[in-house]
C-alpha positions, -999 to 999 in steps of 0.1 A, spaced: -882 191 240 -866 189 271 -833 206 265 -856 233 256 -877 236 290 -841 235 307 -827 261 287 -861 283 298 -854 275 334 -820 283 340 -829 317 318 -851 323 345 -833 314 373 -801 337 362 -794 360 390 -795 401 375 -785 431 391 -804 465 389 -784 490 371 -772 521 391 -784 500 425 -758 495 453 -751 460 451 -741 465 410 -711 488 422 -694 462 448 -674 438 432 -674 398 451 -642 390 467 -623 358 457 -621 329 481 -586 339 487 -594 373 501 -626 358 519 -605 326 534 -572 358 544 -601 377 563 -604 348 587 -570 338 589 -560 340 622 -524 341 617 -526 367 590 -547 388 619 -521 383 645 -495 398 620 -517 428 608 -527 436 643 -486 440 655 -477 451 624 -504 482 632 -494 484 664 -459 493 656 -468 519 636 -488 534 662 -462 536 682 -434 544 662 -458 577 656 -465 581 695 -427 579 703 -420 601 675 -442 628 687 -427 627 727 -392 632 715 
């Protein structure tokens, strides 16, 4: 009887998403992509990396 009661509780406790509201059209990221947002080596590299192509486009532009 108790494996029963269980069963109803975690049926209950599932976690739904409205159809057609904003939160059904993201999807979640992966702990990879979560733990890569905060790595601050990766952001050091992205921020140079953008950086040179900033300036490869100013420098291109005053020639």
């Amino acid at each position: 009887m108790s494996q029963i009661t269980q069963h109803i509780k975690m049926e209950k406790s599932k976690k739904t998403t409205e159809p057609y509201s904003n939160i059904s059209y993201g999807t979640e990221p992966t702990r990879y992509i979560k733990f890569m947002r905060v790595f601050f080596l990766k952001q050091i590299f992205d921020f140079f990396s953008l950086n040179l192509k900033i300036m490869r486009i100013v420098i291109g532009g005053h020639s």
